[in-house]
ZAPALO-605459 format. One line per field, with one value per residue: residue in three letters; x, y, z of N, C-alpha, C in turn; residue number from 0. Coordinates in Angstrom, 3 decimals. Each point is the difference from the previous one (the first is absolute). Layout:
N
code: [ALA / ...]
nc1: [X / ...]
nc2: [Y / ...]
nc3: [Z / ...]
cac1: [X / ...]
cac2: [Y / ...]
cac3: [Z / ...]
cc1: [X / ...]
cc2: [Y / ...]
cc3: [Z / ...]
pos: [NUM / ...]
END
This chain:
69
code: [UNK / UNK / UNK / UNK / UNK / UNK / UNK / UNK / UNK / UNK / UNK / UNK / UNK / UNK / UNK / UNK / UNK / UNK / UNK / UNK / UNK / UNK / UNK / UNK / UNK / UNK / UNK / UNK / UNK / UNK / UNK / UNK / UNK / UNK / UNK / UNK / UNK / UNK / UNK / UNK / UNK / UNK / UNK / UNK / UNK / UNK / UNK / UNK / UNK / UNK / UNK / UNK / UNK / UNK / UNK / UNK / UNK / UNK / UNK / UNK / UNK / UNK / UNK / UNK / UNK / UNK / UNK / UNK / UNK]
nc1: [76.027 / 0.303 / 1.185 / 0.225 / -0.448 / 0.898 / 1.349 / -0.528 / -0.045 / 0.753 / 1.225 / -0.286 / 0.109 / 1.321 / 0.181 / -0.617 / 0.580 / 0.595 / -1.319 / 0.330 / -0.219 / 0.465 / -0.811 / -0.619 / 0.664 / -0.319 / -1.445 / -0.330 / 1.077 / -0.538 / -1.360 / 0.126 / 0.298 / -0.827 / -0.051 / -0.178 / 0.375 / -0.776 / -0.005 / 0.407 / 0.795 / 0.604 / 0.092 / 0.346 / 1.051 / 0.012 / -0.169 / 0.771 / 0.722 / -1.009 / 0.735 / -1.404 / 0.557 / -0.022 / -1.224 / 0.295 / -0.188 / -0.923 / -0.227 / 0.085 / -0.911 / -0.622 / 0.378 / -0.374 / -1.386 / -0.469 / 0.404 / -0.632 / -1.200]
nc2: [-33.022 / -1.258 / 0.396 / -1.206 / -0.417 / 0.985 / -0.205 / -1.007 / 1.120 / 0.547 / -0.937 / -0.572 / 0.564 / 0.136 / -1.412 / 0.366 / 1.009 / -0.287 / 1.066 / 0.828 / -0.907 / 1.065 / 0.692 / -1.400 / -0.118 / 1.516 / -0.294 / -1.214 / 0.618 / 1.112 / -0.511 / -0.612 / 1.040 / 0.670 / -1.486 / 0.109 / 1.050 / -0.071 / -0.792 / 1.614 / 0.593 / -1.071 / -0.129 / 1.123 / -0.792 / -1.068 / 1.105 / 0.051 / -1.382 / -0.454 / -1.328 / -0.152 / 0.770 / -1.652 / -1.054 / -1.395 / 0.834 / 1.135 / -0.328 / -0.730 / 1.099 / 0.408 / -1.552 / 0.035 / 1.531 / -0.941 / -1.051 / 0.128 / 0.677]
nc3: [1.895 / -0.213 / -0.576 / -0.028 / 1.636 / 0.515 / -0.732 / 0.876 / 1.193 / -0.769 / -0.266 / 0.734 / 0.829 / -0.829 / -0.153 / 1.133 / 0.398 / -0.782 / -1.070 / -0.009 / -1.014 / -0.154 / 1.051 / -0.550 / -1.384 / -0.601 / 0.704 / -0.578 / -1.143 / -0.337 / 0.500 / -1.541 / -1.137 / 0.816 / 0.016 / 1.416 / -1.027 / -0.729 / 0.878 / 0.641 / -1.338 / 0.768 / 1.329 / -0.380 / -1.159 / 0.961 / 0.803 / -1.334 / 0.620 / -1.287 / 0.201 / 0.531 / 0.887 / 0.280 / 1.177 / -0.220 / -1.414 / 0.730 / 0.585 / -0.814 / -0.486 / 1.134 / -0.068 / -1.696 / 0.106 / 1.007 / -0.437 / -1.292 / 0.159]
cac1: [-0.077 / 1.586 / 0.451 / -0.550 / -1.580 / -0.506 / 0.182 / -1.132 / -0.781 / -0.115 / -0.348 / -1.549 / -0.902 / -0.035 / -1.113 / -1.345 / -0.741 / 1.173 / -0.185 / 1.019 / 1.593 / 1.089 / -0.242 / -0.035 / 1.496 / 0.471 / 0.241 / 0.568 / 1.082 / 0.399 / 0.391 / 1.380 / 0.992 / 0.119 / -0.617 / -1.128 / 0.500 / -1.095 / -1.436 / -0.908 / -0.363 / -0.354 / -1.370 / -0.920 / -0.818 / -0.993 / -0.761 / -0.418 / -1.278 / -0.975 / -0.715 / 0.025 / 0.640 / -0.864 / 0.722 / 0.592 / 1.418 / -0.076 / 0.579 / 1.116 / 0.876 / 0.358 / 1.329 / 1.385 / 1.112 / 0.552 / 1.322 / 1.102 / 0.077]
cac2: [-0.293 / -0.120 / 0.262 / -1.000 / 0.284 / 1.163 / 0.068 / -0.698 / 0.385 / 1.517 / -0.208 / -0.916 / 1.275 / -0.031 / -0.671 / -0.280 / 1.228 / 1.131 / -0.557 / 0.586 / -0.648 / 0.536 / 0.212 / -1.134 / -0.374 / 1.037 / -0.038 / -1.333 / 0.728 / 0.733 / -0.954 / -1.406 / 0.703 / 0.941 / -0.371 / 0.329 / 1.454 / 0.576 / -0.682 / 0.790 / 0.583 / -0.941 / 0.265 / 0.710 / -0.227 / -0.808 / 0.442 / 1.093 / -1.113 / 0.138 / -0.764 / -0.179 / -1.103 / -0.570 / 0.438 / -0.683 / 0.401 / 1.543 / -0.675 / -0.100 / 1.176 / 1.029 / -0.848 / 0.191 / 1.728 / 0.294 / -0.724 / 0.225 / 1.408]
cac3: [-1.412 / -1.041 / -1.571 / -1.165 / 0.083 / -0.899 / -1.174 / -1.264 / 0.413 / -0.896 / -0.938 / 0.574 / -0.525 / -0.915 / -0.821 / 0.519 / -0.083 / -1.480 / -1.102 / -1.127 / -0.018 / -0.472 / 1.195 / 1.086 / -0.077 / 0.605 / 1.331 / 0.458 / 0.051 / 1.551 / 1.336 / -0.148 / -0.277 / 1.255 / 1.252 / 0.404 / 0.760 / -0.516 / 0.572 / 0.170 / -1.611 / -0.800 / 0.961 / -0.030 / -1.484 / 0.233 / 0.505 / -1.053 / -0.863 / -0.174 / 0.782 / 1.990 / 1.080 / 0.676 / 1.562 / 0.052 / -0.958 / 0.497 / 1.332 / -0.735 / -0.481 / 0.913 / 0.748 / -0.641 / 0.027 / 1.497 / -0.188 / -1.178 / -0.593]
cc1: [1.417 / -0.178 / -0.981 / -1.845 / -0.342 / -0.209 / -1.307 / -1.434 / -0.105 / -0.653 / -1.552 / -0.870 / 0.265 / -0.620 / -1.088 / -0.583 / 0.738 / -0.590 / 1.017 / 1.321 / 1.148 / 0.298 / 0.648 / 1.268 / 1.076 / 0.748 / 0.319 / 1.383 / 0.721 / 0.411 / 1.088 / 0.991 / 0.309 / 0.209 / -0.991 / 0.132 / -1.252 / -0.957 / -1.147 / -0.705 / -1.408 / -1.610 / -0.685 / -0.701 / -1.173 / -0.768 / -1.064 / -1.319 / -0.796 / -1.374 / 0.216 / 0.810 / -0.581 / 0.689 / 1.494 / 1.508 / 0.236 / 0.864 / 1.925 / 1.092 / 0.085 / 0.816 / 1.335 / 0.506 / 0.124 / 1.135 / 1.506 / -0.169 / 0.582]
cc2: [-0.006 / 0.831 / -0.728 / 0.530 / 1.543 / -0.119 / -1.255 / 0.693 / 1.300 / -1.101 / -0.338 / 2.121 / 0.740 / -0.171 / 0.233 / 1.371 / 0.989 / -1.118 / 0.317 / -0.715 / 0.426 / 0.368 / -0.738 / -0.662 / 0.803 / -0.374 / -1.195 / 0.072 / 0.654 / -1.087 / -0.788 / 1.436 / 0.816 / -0.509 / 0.556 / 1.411 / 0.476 / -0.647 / 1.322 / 0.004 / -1.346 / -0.332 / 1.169 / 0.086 / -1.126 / 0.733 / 1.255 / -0.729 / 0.773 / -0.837 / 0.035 / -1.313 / -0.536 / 0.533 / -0.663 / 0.343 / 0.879 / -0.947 / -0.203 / 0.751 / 0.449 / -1.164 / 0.585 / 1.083 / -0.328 / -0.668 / 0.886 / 1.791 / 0.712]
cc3: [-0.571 / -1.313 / -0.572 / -0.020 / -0.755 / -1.447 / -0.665 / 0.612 / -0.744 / -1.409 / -0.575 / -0.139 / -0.856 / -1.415 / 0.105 / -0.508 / -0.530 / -0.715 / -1.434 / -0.153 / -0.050 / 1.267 / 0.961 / -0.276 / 1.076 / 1.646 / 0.344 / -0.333 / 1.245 / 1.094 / 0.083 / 0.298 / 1.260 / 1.061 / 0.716 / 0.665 / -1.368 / 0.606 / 0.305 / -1.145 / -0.775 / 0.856 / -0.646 / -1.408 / 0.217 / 0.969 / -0.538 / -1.579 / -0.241 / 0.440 / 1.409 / 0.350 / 0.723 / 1.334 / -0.095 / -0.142 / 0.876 / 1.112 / -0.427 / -0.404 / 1.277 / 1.060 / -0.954 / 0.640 / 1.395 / 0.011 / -0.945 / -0.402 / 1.037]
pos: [0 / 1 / 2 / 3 / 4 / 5 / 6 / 7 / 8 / 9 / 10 / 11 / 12 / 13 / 14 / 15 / 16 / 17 / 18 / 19 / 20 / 21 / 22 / 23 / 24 / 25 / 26 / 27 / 28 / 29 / 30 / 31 / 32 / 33 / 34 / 35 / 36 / 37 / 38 / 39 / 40 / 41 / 42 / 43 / 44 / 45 / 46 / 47 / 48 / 49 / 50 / 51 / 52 / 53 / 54 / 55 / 56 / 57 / 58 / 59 / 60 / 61 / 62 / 63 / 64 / 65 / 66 / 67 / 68]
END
């Protein structure tokens, strides 16, 4: 997984499952501003959703923390 694939691949669950805007600015921030050294902090606010993770995304998140966390 390249830079680029991560960063529209947070962004992409991001959106998806951080309903709280202020939240969701927050962390689409971070990613541009940190690069990808909060990728753990930021996996685990989408894993803290209130909404379920499909299989699909679940699959996703656990290529990002084996690659980038």
């Amino acid at each position: 997984m390249t830079d680029e694939q991560l960063y529209k691949n947070l962004s992409y669950l991001i959106n998806k499952y951080i309903v709280n805007s202020s939240k969701k600015n927050k962390l689409l921030a971070e990613i541009e501003t940190r690069g990808f050294h909060g990728v753990k902090g930021v996996l685990h606010d989408i894993s803290s959703s209130k909404i379920d993770i499909d299989d699909r995304d679940s699959q996703l998140i656990k290529d990002i923390a084996f690659y980038f966390a």
